[in-house]
N, C-alpha and C positions, 0 to 999 in steps of 0.2 A: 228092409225098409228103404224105400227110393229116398231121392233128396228132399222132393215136394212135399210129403208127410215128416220128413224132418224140421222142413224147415216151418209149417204148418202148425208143429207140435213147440216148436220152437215161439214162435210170435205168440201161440195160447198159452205159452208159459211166462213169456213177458210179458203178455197185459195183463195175466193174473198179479202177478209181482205187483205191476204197478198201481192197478184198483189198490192190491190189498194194504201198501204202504198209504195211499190217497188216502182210504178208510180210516187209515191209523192217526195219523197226522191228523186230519179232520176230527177226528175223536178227540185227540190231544189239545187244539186247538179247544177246542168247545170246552174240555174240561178245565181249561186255562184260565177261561174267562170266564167260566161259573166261579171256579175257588178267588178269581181277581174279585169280583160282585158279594162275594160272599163274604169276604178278608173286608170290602170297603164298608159296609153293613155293621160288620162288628165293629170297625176301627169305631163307629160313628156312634153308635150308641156305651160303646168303652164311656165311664165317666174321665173329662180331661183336667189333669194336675194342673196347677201354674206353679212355673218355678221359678224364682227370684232370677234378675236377670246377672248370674256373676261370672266374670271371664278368670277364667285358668291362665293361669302365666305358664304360659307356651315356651319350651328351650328353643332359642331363633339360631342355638349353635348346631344343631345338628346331630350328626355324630363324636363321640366324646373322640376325646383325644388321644387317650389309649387304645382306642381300637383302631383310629388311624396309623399309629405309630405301628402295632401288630400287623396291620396288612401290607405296608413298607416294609417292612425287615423280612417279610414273608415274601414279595414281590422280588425284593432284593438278590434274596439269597434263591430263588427260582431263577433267577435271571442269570446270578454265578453259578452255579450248578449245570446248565443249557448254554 
């Protein structure tokens, strides 16, 4: 087989590739936003709750302070060890 039909065979294997990903994609897309259309539909006709408006008291500390302490003495002792 010369280089010409190589490379011949070559480019018709890349643009099949590449059609056939286009195809897919495009499929994927489409059924994307049928199931997005489909999801909004339902959301809408879902009957809607009303929930009393009450806020959760939120921890503004973060992380407790035994698990800081644990990854200090952890940090630590990595640090004496190296």
């Amino acid at each position: 087989m010369d280089i010409g039909a190589q490379l011949l065979q070559a480019g018709n294997l890349m643009l099949t590739g590449m059609v056939g990903v286009f195809v897919f994609l495009s499929i994927l897309i489409f059924a994307m936003r049928l199931l997005a259309n489909f999801a909004a539909q339902f959301k809408e006709v879902a009957p809607s709750t009303t929930r009393s408006k009450t806020t959760r008291a939120t921890s503004s500390q973060g992380v407790p302070q035994a698990h800081i302490a644990a990854i200090s003495a952890a940090v630590a002792a990595y640090r004496k060890n190296n």
